[in-house]
C-alpha positions as CSV (number, residue, x, y, z in Angstrom):
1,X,23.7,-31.1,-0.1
2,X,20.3,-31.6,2.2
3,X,20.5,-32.3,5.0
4,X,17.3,-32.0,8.2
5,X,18.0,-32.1,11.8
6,X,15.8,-33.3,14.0
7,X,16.0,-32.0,17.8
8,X,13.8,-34.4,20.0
9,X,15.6,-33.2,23.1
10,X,13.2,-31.7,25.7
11,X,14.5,-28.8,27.6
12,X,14.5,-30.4,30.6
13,X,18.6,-31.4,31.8
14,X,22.1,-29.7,30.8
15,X,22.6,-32.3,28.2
16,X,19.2,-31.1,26.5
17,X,20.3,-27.6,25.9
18,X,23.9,-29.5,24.8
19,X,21.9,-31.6,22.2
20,X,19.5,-28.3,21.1
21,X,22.9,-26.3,20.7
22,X,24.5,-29.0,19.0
23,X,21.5,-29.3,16.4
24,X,21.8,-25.3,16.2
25,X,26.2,-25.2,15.8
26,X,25.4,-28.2,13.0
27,X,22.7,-26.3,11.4
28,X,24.8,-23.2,10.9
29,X,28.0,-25.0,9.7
30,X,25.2,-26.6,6.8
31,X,24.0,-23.1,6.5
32,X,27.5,-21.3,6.1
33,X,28.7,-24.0,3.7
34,X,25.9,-23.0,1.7
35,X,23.6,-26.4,2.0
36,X,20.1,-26.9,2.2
37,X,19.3,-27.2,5.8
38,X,16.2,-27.6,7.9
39,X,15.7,-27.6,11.5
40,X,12.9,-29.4,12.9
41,X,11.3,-29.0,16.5
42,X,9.5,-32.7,17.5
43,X,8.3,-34.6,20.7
44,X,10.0,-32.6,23.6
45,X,11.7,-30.3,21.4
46,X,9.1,-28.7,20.6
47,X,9.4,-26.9,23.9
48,X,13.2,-25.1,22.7
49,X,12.0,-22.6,20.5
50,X,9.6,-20.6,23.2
51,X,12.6,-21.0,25.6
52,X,15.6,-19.9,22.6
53,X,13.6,-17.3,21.7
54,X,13.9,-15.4,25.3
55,X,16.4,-12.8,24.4
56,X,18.0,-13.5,28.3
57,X,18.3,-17.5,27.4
58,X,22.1,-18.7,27.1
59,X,21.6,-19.9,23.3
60,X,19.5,-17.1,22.1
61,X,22.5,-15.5,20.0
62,X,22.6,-19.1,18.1
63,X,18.9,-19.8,17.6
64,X,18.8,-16.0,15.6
65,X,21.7,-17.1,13.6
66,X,19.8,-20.3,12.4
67,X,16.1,-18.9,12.9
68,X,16.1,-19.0,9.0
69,X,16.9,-22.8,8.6
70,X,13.9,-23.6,10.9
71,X,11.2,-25.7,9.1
72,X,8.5,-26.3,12.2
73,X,7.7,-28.3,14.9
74,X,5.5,-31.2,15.0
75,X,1.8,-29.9,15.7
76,X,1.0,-32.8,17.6
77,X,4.1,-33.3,19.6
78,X,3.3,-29.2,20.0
79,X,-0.1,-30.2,22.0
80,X,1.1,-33.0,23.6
81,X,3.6,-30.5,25.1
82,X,1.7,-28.0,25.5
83,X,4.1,-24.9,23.2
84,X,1.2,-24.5,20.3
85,X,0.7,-21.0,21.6
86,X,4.0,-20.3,22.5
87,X,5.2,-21.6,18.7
88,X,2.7,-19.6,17.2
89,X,3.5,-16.5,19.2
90,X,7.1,-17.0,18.0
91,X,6.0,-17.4,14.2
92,X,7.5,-21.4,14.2
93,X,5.2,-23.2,11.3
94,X,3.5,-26.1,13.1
95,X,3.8,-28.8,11.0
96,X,1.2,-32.4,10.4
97,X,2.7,-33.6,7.7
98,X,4.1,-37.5,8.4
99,X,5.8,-38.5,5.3
């Protein structure tokens, strides 16, 4: 199976980091059943991998155990939000495709 999940959360509320973990645990279970997965960071969600990928951050544990199932973030949504740097600095592919 393929599958992509899309997290357009931004990091902003309690129920954001419930929707980025939810993306992550659903990622994983595609992951562990052996399925070809892909995480994608867009609009505001670009923002969760800078802020998973601070060892002291709640989620962090998760985010390593799907880092491998993460396809990009938007490079646009990326600007507009202001993470480019941070995304690069973190090695997450900024992506500009649209189809």
């Amino acid at each position: 199976m393929k599958a992509a999940i899309v997290v357009l959360a931004d990091t902003e509320t309690h129920e954001a980091l419930g929707r980025a973990v939810n993306a992550m645990v659903t990622a994983l279970d595609f992951k562990e059943a052996g399925d070809d997965v892909q995480l994608i960071f867009d609009g505001g969600g670009t923002r969760w991998p800078p802020a998973l990928a601070d060892k002291d951050h709640q989620a962090h544990n998760l985010y390593e155990r799907v880092q491998d199932t993460i396809r990009g973030a938007c490079s646009y949504c990326a600007d507009a939000f202001e993470t480019t740097d941070a995304l690069n600095d973190i090695g997450v592919e900024l992506l500009d495709e649209y189809k």
